[in-house]
N, C-alpha and C positions, 0 to 999 in steps of 0.2 A: 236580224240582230236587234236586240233593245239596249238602247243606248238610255241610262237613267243621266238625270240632270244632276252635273258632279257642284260641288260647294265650293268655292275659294281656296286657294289652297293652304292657306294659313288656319281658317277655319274646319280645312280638311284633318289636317297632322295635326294644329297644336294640342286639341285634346285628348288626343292618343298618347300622344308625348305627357301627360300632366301624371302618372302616374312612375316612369323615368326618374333619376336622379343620377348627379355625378355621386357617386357613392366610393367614400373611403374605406383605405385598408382593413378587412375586420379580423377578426384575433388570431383565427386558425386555417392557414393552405388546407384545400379538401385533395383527399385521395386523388387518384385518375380514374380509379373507380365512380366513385363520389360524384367527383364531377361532371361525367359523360353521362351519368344516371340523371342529374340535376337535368343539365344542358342539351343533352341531344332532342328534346321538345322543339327545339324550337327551331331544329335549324330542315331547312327544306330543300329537295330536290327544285332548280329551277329549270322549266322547257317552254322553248321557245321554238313559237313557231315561225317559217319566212316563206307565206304566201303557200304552194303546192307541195313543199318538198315535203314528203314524210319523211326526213328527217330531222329531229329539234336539234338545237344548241344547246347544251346542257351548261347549269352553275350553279350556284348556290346561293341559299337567303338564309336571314335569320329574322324571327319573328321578335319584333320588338313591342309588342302589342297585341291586344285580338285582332286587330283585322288588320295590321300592317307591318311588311318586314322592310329589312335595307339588303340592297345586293349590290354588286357592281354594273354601272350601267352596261359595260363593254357585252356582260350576258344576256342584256334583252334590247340592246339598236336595234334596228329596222327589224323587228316581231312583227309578222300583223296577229299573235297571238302569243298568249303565255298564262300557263299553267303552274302550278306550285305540285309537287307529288311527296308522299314518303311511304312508306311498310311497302317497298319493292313496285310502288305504282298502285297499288292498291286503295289508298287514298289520293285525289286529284282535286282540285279547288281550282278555279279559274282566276283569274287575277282581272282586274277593273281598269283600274288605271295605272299608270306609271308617270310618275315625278321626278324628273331630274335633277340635281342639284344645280341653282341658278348659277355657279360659278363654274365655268366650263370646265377647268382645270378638272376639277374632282371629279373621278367615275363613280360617282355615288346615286344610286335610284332609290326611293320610296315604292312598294308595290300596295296596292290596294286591294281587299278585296271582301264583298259584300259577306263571305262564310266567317264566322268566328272559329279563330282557330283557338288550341288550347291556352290558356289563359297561362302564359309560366312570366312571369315578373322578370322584365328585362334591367338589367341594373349593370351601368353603365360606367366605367370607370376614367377619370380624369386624367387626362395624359399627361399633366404632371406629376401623377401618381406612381408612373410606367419608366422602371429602371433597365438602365445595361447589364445584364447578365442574368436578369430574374427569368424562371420557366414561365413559358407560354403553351397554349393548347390550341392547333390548328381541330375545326372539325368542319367537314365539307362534305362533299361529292369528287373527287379528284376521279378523272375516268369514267366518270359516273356510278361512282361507286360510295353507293349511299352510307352517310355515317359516317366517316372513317375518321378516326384519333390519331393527332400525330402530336407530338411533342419537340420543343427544342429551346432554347433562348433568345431573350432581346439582345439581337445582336451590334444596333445602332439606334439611334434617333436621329432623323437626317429629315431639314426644315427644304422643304421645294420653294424656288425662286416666286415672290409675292405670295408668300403662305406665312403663318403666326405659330400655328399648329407643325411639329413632324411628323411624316411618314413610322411607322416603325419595319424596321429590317427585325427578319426573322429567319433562324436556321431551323423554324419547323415545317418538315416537308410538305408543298404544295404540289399539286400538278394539274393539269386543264380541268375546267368542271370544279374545282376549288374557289375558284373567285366569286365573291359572294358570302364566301363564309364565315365564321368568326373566329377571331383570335382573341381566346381566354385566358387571364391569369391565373393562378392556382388559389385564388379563392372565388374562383368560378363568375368574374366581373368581365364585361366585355370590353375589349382591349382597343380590339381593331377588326376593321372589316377587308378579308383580303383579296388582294386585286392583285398580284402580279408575280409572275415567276420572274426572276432576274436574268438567270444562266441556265440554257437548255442541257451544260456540263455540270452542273451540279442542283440537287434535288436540296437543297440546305441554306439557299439565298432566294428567299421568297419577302414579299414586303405588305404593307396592312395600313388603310388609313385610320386616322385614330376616329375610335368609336364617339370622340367630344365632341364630331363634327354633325351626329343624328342631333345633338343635343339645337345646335345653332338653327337648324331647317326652317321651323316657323319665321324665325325673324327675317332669315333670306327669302323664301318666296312670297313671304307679305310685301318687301320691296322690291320682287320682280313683279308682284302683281299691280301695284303702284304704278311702275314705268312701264308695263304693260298697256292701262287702259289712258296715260297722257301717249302715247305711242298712235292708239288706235285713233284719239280724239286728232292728232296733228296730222293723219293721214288721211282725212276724212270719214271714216268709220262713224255710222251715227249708233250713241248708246245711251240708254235709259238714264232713271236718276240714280240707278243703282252702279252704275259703269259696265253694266251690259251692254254687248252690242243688239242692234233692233235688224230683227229676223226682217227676212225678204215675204217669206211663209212660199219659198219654190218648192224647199221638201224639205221632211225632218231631217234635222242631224243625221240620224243612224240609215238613211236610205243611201246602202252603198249606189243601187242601180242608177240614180238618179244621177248621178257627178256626171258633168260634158263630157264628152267622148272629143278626146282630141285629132286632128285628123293629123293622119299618118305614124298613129303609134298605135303600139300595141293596150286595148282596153283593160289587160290583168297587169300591166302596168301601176295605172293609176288605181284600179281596185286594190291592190297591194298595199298604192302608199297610204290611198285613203284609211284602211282599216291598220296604219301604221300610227294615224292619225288621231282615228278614235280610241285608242290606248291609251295616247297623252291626255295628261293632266291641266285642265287649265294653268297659267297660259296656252294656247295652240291658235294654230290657223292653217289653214289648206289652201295653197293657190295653185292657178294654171296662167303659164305665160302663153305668148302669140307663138313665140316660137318653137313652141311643142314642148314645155319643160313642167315638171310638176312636183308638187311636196309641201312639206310641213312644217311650222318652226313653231319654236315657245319661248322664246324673249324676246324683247323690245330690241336689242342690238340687233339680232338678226332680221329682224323686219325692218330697220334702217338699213343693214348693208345689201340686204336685197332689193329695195328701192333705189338704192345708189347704181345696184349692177342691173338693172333694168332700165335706166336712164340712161347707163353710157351704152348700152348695146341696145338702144332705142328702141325695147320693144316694151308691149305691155303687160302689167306682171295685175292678173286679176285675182283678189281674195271668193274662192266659195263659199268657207266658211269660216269664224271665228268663235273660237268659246265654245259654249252650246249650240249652236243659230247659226243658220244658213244664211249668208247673206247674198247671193249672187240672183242678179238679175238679167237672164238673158237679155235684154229687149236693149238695155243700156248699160252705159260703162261704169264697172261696179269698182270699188274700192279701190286703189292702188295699194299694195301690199306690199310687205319685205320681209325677206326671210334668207338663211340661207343654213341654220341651223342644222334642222332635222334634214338636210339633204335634198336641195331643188335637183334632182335628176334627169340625168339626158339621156333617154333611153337607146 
């Protein structure tokens, strides 16, 4: 596997983002014709892969840029692969990395990926733009059934406890394989990204976080990236003058085979997380505890609360690698590490 050297993450999105705008009302509702001819570019089948099983997870993206969409994060956790497809699987694009939104709460992911996809101008609508009763335009994957139009209205706006921003409810049918997708208004603006079926008894209470929230991204992972590299520095992690961390030079990044073999677990195990690992987007880190436990995190909180639960279960929790760079030094005791994000697993 070549693993290329990924950029900051703020440096990553915000120039993708610069062509974006919250964009107002414009004069004329487009057909549903109209619309789906506009929009359906840009929205993509997503697959995901988890370790051996031939079979993906499917969901949906939408391209908010050439080379990067938003989906729900719930359709690419623990991937050690993912793919973008559309014209029935006949086009397929790999995906690079993936970005979480720093605030846990929101299931919102950034996907990256090195191909350019078609260049269709994402324009983004402000959610205080976004009325009760106005039509909306679901277009997905539901089933995995690529493309599919659905229509219905804003049926609420409902604010989540420590959020600024609402959810929006929507009676336009969703069903699995839809999360990811976008919810349009009738002048073909992206509304919401949706994430969620409400009621398995009714196909008409689906919900979408509001599309303002791609708008916020750079400024939030520029200060997860922040409290990221004071994280690494209070934990002893040595980094350059850039806030890199300084490579061991045991093995590149991308050498799965290399990672310690833990004794008494299973080796596809850890090959799993590791490659769940090298998906993420800076922030990341990979560590292995004494007591058989392994995995990935990418924020600064979680690498506190994993140093915490390493200390009261007094064992020790070693970083392999961080960022780009391998940092793990057989011979002696490398980095104390915390994490508990991306899932320290007990196999």
């Amino acid at each position: 596997m070549t693993i290329k050297t990924l950029r900051p993450l703020a440096a990553l999105i915000a120039p993708a983002l610069i062509g974006l705008s919250l964009a107002p009302n414009v004069a004329a509702a487009m057909t549903p014709q109209d619309l789906f001819a506009k929009l359906s570019p840009t929205i993509w089948v997503v697959r995901a892969q988890h370790g051996d099983n031939p079979i993906f997870a499917m969901g949906s993206a939408v391209a908010i840029a050439p080379r990067l969409l938003v989906t729900a994060c719930h359709v690419v956790n623990g991937a050690t692969g993912v793919t973008i497809a559309r014209d029935s699987g006949k086009r397929v694009v790999k995906i690079d990395t993936i970005t979480p939104d720093p605030v846990h709460s929101r299931d919102l992911c950034l996907l990256t990926t090195d191909t350019a996809l078609p260049a269709v101008p994402a324009v983004i609508a402000p959610i205080d733009s976004v009325k009760v009763g106005e039509k909306v335009y679901a277009i997905g994957s539901p089933l995995g059934l690529e493309l599919t139009l659905t229509d219905g209205l804003v049926s609420a706006l409902r604010v989540a406890a420590n959020e600024t921003l609402p959810d929006i409810q929507t009676s336009a049918p969703i069903a699995p394989g839809s999360s990811g997708g976008g919810l349009f208004d009738e002048d073909g603006r992206l509304v919401g990204v949706t994430v969620a079926i409400a009621s398995k008894e009714t196909d008409n209470l689906a919900f979408a976080y509001p599309a303002q929230w791609v708008m916020e991204l750079p400024a939030r992972v520029e200060t997860a990236r922040h409290n990221w590299v004071a994280a690494l520095a209070a934990n002893g992690v040595a980094t350059d003058a850039n806030g890199e961390p300084v490579g061991s030079g045991y093995a590149p990044i991308g050498n799965i085979a290399a990672v310690p073999t833990i004794i008494n677990t299973a080796p596809a195990g850890v090959t799993d997380a590791y490659k769940q690992f090298l998906l993420l987007n800076k922030p990341r880190a990979f560590l292995l505890t004494s007591d058989g436990r392994w995995g990935s995190v990418s924020d600064a909180g979680s690498l506190d609360a994993l140093l915490k639960d390493c200390t009261t279960r007094k064992v020790q929790c070693r970083l392999y690698a961080v960022d780009n760079t391998v940092v793990w030094r057989p011979d002696t005791p490398a980095p104390i590490a915390t994490s508990a994000q991306a899932a320290v697993a007990k196999p």
